[in-house]
N, C-alpha and C positions, 0 to 999 in steps of 0.2 A: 504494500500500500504506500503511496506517495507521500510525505511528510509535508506539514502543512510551507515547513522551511523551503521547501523547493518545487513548490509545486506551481506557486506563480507565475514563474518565468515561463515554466513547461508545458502550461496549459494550453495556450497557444497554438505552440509545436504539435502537440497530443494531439488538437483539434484536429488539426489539417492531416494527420497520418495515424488517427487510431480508431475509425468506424472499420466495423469487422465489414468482412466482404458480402452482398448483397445474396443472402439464401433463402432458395425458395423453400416452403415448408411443405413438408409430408403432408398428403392427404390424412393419413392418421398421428399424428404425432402420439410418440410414447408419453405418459406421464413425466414428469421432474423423478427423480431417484429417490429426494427424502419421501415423498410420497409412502414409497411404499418399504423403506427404510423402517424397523420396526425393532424396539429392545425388548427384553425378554420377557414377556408377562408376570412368569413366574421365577421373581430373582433370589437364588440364593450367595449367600458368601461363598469365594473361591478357595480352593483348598491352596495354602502354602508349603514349602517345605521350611525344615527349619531355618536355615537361612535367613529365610524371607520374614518367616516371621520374627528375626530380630531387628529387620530394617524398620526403619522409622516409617514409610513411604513403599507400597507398590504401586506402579500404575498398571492396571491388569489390561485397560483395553484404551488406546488413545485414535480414534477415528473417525476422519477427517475425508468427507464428499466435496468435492468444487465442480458444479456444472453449469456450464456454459448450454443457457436451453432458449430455445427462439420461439418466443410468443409476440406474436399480432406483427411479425414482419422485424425484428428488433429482438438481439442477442440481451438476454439477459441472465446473472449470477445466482447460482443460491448455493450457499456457503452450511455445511454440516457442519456438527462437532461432539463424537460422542464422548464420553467420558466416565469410564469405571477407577475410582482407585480407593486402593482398600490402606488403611490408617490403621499402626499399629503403636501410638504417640498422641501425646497432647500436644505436641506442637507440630504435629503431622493432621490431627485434627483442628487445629487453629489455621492453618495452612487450607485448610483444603474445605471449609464450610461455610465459603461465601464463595458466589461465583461473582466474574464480573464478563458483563457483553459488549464490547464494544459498540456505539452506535452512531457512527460518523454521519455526514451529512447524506441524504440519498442512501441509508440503511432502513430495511423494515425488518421487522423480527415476525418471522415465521409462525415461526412454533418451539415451545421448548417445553421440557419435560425435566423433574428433576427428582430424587428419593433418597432415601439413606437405606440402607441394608441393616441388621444387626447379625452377630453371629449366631448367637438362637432365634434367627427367622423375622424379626418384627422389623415393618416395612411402613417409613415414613414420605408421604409422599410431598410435593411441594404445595401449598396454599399461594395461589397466584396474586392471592394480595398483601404478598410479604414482596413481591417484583417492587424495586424501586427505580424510578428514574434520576439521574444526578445531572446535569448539567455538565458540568465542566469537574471531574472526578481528578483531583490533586493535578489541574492543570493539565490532563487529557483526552479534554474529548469526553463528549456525552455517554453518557452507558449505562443500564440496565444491570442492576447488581442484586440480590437476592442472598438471603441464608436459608441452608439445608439444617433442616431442627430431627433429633434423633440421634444423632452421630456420637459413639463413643468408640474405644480403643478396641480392634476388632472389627470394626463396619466400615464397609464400603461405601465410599459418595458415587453416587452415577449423576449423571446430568447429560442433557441432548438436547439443540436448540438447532433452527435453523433460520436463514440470513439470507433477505434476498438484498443485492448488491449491483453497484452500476459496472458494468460488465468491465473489467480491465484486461489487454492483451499480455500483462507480464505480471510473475508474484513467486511470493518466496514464501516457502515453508518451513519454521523451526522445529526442531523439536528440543528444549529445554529438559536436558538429564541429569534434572543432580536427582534422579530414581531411578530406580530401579523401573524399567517398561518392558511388560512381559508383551505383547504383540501392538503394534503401529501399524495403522492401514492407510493410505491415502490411495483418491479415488479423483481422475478426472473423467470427464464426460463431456463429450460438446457434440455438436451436430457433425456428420461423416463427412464435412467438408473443411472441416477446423482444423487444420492439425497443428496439435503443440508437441514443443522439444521441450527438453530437461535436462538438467545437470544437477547432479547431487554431490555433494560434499562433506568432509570430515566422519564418514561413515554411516550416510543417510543410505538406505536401500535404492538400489535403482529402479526406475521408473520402467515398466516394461508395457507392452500392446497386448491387450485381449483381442485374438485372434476369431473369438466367437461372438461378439455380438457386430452385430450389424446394422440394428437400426440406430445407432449410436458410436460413434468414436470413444474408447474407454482404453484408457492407461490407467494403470495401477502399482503400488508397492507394497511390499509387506515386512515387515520388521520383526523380529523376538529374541527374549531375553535381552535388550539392550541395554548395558549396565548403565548407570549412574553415576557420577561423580559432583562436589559439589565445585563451585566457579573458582579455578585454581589462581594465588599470586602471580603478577608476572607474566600473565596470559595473555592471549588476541579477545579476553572476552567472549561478548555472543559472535564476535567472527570463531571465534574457536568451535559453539554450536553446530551441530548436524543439521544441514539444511538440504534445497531443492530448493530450484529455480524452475521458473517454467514460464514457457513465451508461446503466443500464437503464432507460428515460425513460418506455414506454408496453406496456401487455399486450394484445394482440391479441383474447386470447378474452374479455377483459370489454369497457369502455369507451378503444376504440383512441386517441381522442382525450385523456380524463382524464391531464395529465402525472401521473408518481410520481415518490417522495420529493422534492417540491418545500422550500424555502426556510419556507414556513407548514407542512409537513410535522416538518421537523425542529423547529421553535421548539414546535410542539403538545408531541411527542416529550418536547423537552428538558424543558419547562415538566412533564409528569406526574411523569417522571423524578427529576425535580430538587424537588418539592413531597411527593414519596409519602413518607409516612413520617413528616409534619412534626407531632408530638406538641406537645399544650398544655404540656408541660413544658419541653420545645424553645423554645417561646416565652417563658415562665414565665423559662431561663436565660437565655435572652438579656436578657430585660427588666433581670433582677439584674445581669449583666456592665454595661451601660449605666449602670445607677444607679452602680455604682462608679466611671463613667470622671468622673462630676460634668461634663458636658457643658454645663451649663447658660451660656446668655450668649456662647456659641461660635458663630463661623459655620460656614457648610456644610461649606466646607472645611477646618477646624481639626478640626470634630468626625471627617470623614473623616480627616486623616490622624491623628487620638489612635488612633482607633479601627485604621485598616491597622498602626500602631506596635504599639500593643501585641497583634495578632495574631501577627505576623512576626516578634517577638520574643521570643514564647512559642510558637507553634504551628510546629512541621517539617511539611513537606509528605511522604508515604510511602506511595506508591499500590497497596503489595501488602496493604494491610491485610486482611483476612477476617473480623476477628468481625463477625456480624452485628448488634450494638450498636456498631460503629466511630463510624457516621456520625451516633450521638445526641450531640446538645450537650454534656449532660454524661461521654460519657465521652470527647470530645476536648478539652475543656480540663481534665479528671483527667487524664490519659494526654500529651494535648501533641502528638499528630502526627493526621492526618486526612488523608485520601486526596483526590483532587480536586472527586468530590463531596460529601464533606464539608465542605473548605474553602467552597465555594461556599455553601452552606446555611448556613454559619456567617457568613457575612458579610452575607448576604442577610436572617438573623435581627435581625442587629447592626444592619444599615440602618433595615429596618424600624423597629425599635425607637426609634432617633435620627429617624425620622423625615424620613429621607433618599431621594429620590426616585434609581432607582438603573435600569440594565439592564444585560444581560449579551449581552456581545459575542461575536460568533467572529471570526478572519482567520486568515491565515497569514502565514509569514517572506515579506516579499516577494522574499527574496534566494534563494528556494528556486521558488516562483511567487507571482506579485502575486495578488490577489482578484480575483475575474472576478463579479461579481452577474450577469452576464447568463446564465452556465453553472451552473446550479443543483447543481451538484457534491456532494455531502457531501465529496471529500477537501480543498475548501477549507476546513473546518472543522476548524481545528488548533490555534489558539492563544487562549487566555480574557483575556478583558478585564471590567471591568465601568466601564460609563459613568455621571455621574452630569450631568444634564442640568439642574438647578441653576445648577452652574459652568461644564458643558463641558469638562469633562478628565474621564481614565480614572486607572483604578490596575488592575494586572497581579496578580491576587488568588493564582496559583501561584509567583511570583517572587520568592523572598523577600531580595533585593538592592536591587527594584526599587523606587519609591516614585510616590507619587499624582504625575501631572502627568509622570513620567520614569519612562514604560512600555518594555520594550525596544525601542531605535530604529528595528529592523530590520520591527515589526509595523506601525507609523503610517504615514502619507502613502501610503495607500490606503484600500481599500473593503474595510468590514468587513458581518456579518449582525448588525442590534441586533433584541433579544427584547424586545418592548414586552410588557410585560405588561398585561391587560384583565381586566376583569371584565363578564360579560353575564347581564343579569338581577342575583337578589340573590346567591347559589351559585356558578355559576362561573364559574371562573378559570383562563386560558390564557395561553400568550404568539402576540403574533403576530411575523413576523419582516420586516425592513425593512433594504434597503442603503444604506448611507450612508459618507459617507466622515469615517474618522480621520484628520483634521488633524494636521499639520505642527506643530513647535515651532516659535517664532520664533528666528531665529538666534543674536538676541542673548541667547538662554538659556543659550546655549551655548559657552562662551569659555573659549580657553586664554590667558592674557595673561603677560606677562614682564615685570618691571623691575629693571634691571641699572644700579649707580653702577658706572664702574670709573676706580679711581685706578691709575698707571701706576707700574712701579719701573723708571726704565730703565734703571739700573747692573746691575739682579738680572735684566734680561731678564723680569720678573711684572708679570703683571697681575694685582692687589687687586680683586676682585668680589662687593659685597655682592648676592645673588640671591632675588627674591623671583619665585613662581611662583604662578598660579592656575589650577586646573581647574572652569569650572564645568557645571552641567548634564552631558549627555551628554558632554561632553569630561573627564569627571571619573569617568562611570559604571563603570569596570574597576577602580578606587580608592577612590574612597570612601566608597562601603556598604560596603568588607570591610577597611578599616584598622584599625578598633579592636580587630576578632577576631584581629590577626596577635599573634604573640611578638613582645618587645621586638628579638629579633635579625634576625624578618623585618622588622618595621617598617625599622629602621633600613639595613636590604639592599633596601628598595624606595625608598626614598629615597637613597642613593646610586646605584643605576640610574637614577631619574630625572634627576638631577643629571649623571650620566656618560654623559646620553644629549646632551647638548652641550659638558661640558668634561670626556672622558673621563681628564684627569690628576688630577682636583682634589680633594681630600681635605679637602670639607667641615666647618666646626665652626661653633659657635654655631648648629646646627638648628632649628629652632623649624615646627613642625607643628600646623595647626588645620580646623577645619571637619572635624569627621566625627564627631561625639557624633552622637547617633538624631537629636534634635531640629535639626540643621543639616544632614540627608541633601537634599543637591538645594534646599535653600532658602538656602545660605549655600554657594560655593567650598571646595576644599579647598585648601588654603593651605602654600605649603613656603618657607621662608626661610631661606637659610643666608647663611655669609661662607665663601670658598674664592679659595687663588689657583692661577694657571694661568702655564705657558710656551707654552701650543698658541698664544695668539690674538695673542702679540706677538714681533717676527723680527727682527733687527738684520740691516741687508745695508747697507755700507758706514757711510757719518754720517748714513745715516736708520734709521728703526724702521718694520715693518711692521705695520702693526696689522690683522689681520684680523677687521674690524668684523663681515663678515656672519657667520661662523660662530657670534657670541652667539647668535645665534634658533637655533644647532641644525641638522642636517640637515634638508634637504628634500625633499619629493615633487618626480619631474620625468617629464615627458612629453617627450623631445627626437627620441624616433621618431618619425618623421613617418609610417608606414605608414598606411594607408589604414581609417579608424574604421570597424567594423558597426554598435555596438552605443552607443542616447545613455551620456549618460551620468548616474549614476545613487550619489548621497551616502549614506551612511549613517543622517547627519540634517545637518541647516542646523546652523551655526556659523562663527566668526569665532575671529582670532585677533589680538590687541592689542599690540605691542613700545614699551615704551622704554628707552630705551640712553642711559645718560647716561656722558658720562666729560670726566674734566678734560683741559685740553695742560698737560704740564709748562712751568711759567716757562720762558721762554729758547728755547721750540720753536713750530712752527707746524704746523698740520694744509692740506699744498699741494692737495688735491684734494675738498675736502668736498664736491663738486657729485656725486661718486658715487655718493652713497648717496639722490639723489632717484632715483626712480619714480613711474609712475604708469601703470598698465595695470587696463584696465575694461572693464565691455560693459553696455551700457544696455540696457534693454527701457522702454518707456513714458515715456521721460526720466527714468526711477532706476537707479541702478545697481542688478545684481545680483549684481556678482562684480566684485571689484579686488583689487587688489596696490599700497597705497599709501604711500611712503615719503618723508619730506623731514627736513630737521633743521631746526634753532634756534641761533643761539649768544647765548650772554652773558657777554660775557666769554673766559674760557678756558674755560667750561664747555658743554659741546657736546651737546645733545638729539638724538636719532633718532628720532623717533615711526614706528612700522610697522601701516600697519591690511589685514588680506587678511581679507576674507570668503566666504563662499558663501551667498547667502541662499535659493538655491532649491534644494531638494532633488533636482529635475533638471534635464539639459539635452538638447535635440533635438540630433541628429547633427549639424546645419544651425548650430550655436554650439560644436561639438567644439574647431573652430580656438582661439577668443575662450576658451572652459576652457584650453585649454590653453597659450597666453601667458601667463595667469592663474599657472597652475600653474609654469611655468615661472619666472616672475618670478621667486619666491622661492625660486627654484634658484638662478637668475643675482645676486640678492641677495646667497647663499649663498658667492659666491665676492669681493665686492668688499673690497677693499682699502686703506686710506687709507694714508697716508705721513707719518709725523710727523718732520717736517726742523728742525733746528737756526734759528731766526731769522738772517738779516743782518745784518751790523754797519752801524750805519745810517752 
C-alpha cells in the first residue's frame, strides 16, 4: 500500500499508467472467493507438542485471499485475513485480544467474524457492538479495532474479516515471525486475463500456478512450521521480514509477453508528469533566482549546496496544496511552501539554470524493504533523491534537515531507479530509467569523538572534567540541522542530556556550542565543550581510589546473548568512534594496573581491518593518555562474521566496566 508520504507526487503518474486492461466479463461470473470461504463451525483447540506448548505464541493458521474480481465492467479488490493463534501466556494473550483493521480511505469492510476457543471447549463468539471505529489510531489511519472476550492461557483467538479495496497493480506481503507459524496460505485470484508475477524473499514460500482452475487465474503458496524469532539488534529490521511482492506484470488479451509498468515505464511517466506544465516564465524565474545566488567562480558542489541552502531555508514542503497555480515558480517562492512536485521542478529549474548536470532518483527505506531492480515493482518507488553525477553525491530535495552528501542514512547503501534524462531527435524529451546503486558514506564521515582532561580531587572524592565532544556527519544528523531553531531553554536541555548521557550527576558550566550555523550543516562537526565535575567515576575503598576509567566513553551497546543469529547484520551507516582520556596521578600516588585498559579486538577481511575495538595508553610523566579507536567500516555483515561483530560490540561493553586503582606510592 502507498504511504501517504509519497503518494502525492505518484498519483499523477499512477493515473495515467494504472487502469487494468479493459475485460470483458463472463456471461457467468464465478462468485468472489470469501464468498464461499468458510471456518470451521465446529472449532476445537489444536493439539500441541511439547514444545509448542512452552512457546508463549503459536500461530496455527495465518490466511490470506487477495482477488482481483470484475464487477459492473471495473477490477475491483477484496482482501481476506484468517487468523487462528493459540496463546499459551498473558502477555501472548495481551498481544493477541484486540484486533485492529485497517480502514484507509476507499476501504469497506466486508465481513468479519471473530471467537475465542477455550481448551475445554467453550466458545466465545464476537458481539458486533464491541466493533469500534477510531479515527486516526496513534496517528495511523482510520481502523476498526475490537476485543475478543473469553481468552485465557490455553485458547485460541480466530478472527476473519474481509476488505473490499481500490484495486492496486502492485503489493507486498509480510509475514511478521517473532512465532512460531505452523501453516501460511496466500491466495491470489484475478480474472484469466491478469496475470501477476512475484518474488519472495528472506524465506517467504514461493508463489506457484494452479494448473486446475480455469474460470479464474489463481497462484498460491503454502508455508509450515515457520519458526519464529523475535526483531534481532543490528538488523535490516522489517526489510529482514519474509515477504512477497507481487505486480500485475502481463494482459492476456493483448501482447501476453509485453511486461507492464516496467522501470522505463515509470521514468516515461515520471518524466511527462514532472515537465507538463513547464512555462517560459518558469524558466525566465529560475534564471532571475540564479542570477541573484552570484554563483559565479563556484564549483559544482558549492553552487549545489548555495542553491539546496537557500531552498530549505525559505521553501516548506506541504503536499495538500490544490490551487492549480501551486506548482508555478513564481507562486512558490511568493507563497514559500510547494508540494513534492513542485519542489522537484523547482530544483530541476535551478539546476538547469546553474548549469548543473542533475537526475532524479527513487528507492526506499531499506529498513522497511531494500530495493530489489530485478522486481520491477512500483511500490519500491518511495523515496526522492536527486543525483548529481559531476561529483557523485545526492541531496534529499523533500528533507529539509537533510543536506547534499548526508541524504537520510536509512535510503543509501542500496539500489536505487536513476531517470537519465534524453533527448531524441531535436523535440523530445524523456527520461529513461536505470538501477544503480547508492553508495555508502565513508566511515570516516562519520564520527563521534570524545576528549576528556581529568584532574583528580581526592580529598573531595571529584573528578574535575574539562569535556569536549564531536558529532560528525551522520553521527550528528538528529542534532545538528535542528539546533539553531531550538529556544535558548531547549538548547541548553539538549545539551545537558547529552552530557548526562555519561556523567549523569554533572552540572555543567562554561558551555561552549558550535558547528550548526547553515553554512557548517555536515561540513564542519557539531561541537559541545563544557567543564563539569563528577563523584560517579571516582570511589574510595580502603587507601586506594577507584577510578572508573571506562565509564568516561558512556554506556555501551552489548550483544552478550549468545542465542542463535537469523538475521546478518545490518548498520545504519558506517562510522567510527575516536576516545581520548587524558588524566593526571596525583603527586604521591601510583596508577597499579594501567595494563587494563589495552584492547585490541578486530576482524580483517583482505588484510584490512573492518571493524575493531582498539584501546592502549601512553604515559609521560604523571600524565596518563587512553586513546580508544572502535569503528565499523562496513555497512554490513554476513551471519558467517555475526561472532567477530559481536566481540566487537562487546569490547566496548567490557571496556565499559574497567577499573584502575590509584594507590598511594611506597616509601622507598
Amino acid at each position: 500500500m502507498f504511504s501517504k508520504k509519497y503518494l502525492f507526487l505518484l498519483i499523477g503518474i499512477i493515473a495515467m499508467h494504472c487502469s487494468f486492461a479493459q475485460l470483458q466479463a463472463p456471461t457467468t461470473a464465478p462468485d468472489p472467493e470469501y464468498k464461499s470461504y468458510k471456518w470451521d463451525e465446529n472449532p476445537k483447540v489444536h493439539a500441541l507438542s511439547p514444545d509448542e506448548q512452552r512457546m508463549g505464541m503459536v500461530v496455527i493458521k495465518d490466511k490470506r485471499i487477495i482477488e482481483y474480481y470484475l464487477e459492473d465492467g471495473n477490477v475491483v479488490m477484496y482482501v481476506t485475513r484468517h487468523m487462528i493463534i493459540h496463546v499459551n501466556s498473558d502477555k501472548a494473550i495481551e498481544e493477541s485480544n484486540t484486533v485492529y483493521i485497517p480502514m484507509a480511505d476507499g476501504i469497506t469492510l466486508e465481513d468479519v467474524q471473530a471467537r475465542s476457543v477455550t481448551k475445554d471447549g467453550k466458545v466465545t463468539t464476537l458481539n458486533a457492538a464491541n466493533i469500534k471505529d477510531v479515527d486516526n489510531y496513534q496517528n495511523m489511519g482510520r481502523f476498526k479495532i475490537f476485543a475478543i472476550d473469553g481468552i485465557e492461557s490455553g485458547s485460541e483467538v480466530e478472527y476473519m474479516y474481509t476488505l473490499q479495496e481500490p484495486s492496486r497493480k502492485n503489493g507486498t506481503e509480510y509475514i511478521r515471525i517473532n512465532s512460531l507459524h505452523k501453516k501460511v496460505n496466500v491466495d491470489i485470484y484475478s480474472p484469466p486475463a491478469l496475470i501477476f508475477d512475484t518474488k519472495s524473499y528472506n524465506g517467504f514460500p514461493d508463489m506457484q500456478t494452479d494448473s486446475n482452475m480455469t474460470s479464474k487465474r489463481h497462484i498460491f503458496c503454502e508455508g509450515t512450521d515457520i519458526k519464529g524469532f523475535d526483531k534481532e539488534e543490528f538488523s535490516e529490521e522489517d526489510g529482514a521480514l519474509m515477504r512477497m511482492e507481487y505486480k500485475y506484470a502481463y494482459n492476456a488479451n493483448a501482447d501476453p509477453t509485453e511486461r507492464l509498468d516496467t522501470w522505463s515505464d515509470f521514468c516515461q511517466n515520471l518524466y511527462e508528469v514532472f515537465n507538463k506544465g513547464v512555462t517560459k516564465k518558469d524558466m525566465q524565474t529560475a534564471k532571475k533566482v540564479i542570477d541573484t545566488m552570484k554563483l559565479g567562480g563556484m564549483s559544482e558542489e558549492e553552487k549545489v549546496r548555495k542553491i539546496e541552502s537557500r531552498m530549505k531555508t525559505s521553501i516548506a514542503l506541504k503536499e495538500d496544496i490544490m490551487d492549480k497555480d501551486a506548482n508555478t515558480l513564481q507562486s512558490i517562492l511568493k507563497n514559500h511552501v510547494a508540494n513534492e512536485l513542485g519542489l522537484l521542478k523547482l530544483y530541476d529549474q535551478l539546476f538547469n539554470n546553474a548549469g548543473i548536470s542533475h537526475e532524479i532518483v527513487l528507492t526506499t527505506n531499506r529498513f522497511d524493504k531494500p530495493f530489489d531492480g530485478d522486481f520491477d515493482s512500483w511500490t519500491y518507488l518511495q523515496k526522492y533523491l536527486i543525483y548529481f553525477p559531476g561529483t557523485d553525491n545526492y541531496m534529499a530535495p523533500m528533507e529539509p534537515m537533510s543536506r547534499y552528501g548526508f541524504v537520510p542514512e536509512d535510503w543509501i547503501c542500496q539500489q536505487g531507479l536513476f531517470m537519465h534524462p534524453v533527448t531524441i531527435g531535436k523535440d523530445f524529451h524523456t527520461g529513461i530509467g536505470q538501477v544503480q546503486e547508492i553508495t555508502c558514506n565513508d566511515w570516516k564521515q562519520s564520527m563521534n569523538d570524545i576528549y576528556e582532561n581529568t584532574k583528580f580531587d581526592l580529598d573531595a572524592g571529584i573528578a574535575n572534567i574539562h569535556l569536549k565532544e564531536t558529532f560528525a556527519g551522520y553521527e550528528g544528523y538528529e542534532i545538528q540541522p535542528i539546533y539553531s531553531y531550538l529556544s535558548d531553554q531547549d538548547k541548553k536541555d539538549v545539551i545537558d542530556r547529552l552530557i548526562k548521557v555519561i556523567f549523569q550527576d554533572a552540572k555543567p558550566t562554561n558551555v561552549n556550542v558550535s558547528g550548526y550555523s547553515e553554512n557548517e550543516l555536515f561540513r564542519q562537526p557539531f561541537v559541545v565543550e563544557a567543564d563539569l565535575s563528577t563523584n560517579s567515576v571516582l570511589e574510595q575503598a580502603g587507601n586506594k581510589f577507584l577510578f572508573k576509567v571506562g565509564q568516561l566513553i558512556g554506556p555501551q551497546s552489548q550483544l552478550y546473548d549468545d542465542t542463535t543469529r537469523h538475521t546478518p547484520v545490518e548498520n545504519h551507516h558506517n562510522h567510527g568512534y575516536h576516545r581520548v582520556l587524558e588524566f593526571e596521578i596525583p603527586d604521591g600516588y601510583t596508577v597499579t594496573n594501567l595494563n587494563a585498559v589495552n584492547m585490541d579486538v578486530f576482524h580483517m577481511t583482505g588484510g584490512e581491518r573492518d571493524m575493531e575495538f582498539h584501546s592502549f595508553y601512553t604515559a609521560d610523566g604523571n600524565k596518563i593518555t587512553v586513546t580508544i579507536d572502535e569503528d565499523y567500516r562496513e555497512i554490513r555483515y554476513p551471519i558467517s562474521m555475526y561472532e567477530e561483530f559481536r566481540k566487537v560490540i562487546n569490547a566496548s561493553a567490557d571496556f565499559n566496566k574497567v577499573v584502575l586503582f590509584i594507590e598511594k606510592k611506597s616509601n622507598p
